[in-house]
C-alpha positions in Angstrom: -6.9 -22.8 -22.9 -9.7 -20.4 -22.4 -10.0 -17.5 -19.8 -12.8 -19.4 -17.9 -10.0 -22.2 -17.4 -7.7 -20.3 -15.2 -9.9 -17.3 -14.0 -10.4 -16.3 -10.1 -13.7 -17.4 -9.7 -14.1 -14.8 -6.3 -17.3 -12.1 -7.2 -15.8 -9.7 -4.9 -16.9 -6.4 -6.6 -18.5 -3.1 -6.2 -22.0 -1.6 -6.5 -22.1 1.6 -8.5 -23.0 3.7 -5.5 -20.2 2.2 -3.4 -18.3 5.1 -2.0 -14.4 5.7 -2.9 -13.3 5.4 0.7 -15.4 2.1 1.0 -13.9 0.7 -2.1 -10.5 1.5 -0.4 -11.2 -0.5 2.2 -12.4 -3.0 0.4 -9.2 -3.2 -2.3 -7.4 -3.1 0.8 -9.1 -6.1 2.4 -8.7 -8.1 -0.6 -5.3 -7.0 -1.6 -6.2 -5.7 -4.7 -5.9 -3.5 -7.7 -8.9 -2.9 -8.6 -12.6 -4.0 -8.5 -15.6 -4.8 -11.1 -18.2 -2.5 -10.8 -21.8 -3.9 -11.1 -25.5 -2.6 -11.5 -28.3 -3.8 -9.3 -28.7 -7.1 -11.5 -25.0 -8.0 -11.6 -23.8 -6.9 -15.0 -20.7 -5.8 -15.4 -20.2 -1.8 -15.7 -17.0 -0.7 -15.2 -13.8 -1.0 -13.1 -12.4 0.7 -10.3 -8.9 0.9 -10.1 -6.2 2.7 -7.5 -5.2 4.6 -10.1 -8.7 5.6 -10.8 -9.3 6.9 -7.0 -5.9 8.4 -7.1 -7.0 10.3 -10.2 -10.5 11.5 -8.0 -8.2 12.0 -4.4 -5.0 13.7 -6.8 -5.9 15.9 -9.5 -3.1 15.9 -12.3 -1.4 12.8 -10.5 -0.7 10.8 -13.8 1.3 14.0 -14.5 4.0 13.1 -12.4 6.4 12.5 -14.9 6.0 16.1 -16.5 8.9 18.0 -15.1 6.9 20.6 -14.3 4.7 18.5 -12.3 4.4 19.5 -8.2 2.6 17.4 -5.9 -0.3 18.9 -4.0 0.7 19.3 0.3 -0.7 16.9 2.1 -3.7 19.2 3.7 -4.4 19.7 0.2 -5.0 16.1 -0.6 -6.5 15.1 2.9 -9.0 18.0 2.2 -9.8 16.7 -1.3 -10.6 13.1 0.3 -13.2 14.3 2.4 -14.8 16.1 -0.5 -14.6 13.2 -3.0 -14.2 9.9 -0.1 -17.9 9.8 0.2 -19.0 9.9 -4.1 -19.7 6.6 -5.9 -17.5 4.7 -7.6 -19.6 5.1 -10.9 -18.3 8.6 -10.9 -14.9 7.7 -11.1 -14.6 4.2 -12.5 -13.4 3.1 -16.2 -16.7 2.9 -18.0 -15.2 1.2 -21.0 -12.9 -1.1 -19.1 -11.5 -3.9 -20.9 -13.8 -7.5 -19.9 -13.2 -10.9 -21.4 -16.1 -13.6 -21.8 -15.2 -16.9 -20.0 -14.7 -18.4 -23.5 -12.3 -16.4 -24.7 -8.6 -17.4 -25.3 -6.3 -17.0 -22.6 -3.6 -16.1 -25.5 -6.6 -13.1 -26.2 -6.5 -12.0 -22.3 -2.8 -12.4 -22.2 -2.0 -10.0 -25.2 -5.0 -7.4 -24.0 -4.0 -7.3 -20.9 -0.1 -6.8 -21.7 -0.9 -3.9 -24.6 -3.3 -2.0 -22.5 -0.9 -2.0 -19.2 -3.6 -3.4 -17.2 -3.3 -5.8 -13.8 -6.3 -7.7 -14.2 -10.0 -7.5 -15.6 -13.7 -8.8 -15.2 -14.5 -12.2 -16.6 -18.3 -12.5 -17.4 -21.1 -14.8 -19.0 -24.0 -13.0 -20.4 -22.5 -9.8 -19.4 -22.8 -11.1 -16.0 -19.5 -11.2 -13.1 -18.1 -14.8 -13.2 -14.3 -13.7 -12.2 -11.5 -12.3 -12.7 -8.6 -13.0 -15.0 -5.0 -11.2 -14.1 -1.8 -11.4 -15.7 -0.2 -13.6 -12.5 -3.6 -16.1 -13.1 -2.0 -16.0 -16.7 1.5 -16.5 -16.1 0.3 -19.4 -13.8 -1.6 -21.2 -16.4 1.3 -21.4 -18.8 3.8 -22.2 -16.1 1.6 -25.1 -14.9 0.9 -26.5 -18.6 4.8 -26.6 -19.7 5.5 -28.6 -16.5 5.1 -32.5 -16.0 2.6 -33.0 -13.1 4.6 -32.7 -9.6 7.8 -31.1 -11.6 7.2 -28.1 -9.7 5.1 -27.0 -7.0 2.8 -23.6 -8.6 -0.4 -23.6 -6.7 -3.3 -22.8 -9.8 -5.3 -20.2 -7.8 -3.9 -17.7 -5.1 -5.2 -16.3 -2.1 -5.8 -12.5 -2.9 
């Protein structure tokens, strides 16, 4: 089965000069994790994440396991939004995010995804956006292909 097979084939994604509170909003409309950035011709150039925009709205956040760790006050943070809220996503997105061609394995995504600790990734052709492949799209695919047709009742694609 390749990646191409089981991918979300929405192109919902971000331009590079997309601004962290728009890409908020729009992970929030989608109900989402993350979003492929693309340049002005549609190739693939990073990835935005929430972790990513809590990184640029929380300095020090993926410290919070340190002990010595202390969460910035609230002010603190709402203050840092309006300073960072209206940079582009380019400035704060993984340049080298992890991106599968449509015609690789899903077995490849599967493993990638599950060593790097990542939700989901662009799919591309040509280094263009052609989807998305997550780990639920994944665990989908194999579900649905160790079942007998009407066995169970796993819709292929969800609404996200």
């Amino acid at each position: 089965m390749l990646v191409g097979d089981i991918m979300d084939r929405d192109l919902t994604s971000l331009a590079e000069e997309t601004s962290l509170l728009e890409a908020i909003s729009l992970l929030t409309i989608h109900d989402t994790s993350g979003l492929p950035v693309v340049n002005g011709v549609g190739r693939v150039v990073g990835f935005l994440s929430e972790k990513d925009i809590l990184r640029a709205f929380i300095p020090g956040y993926l410290g919070y396991m340190d002990e010595n760790f202390s969460m910035p006050d609230i002010e603190n943070i709402k203050s840092r939004v309006k300073r960072v809220g209206r940079d582009p996503a380019r400035d704060y997105m993984t340049k080298d995010s992890i991106i599968f061609d449509e015609e690789e394995t899903v077995t490849n995504a599967m493993v990638t995804l599950f060593k790097r600790d990542i939700k989901r990734a662009p799919v591309v052709r040509e280094g263009m956006l052609v989807g998305i492949v997550d780990r639920e799209e994944i665990l989908r695919g194999f579900v649905h292909d160790n079942f007998e047709e009407g066995e169970v009742d796993i819709p292929i694609s969800s609404a996200k």
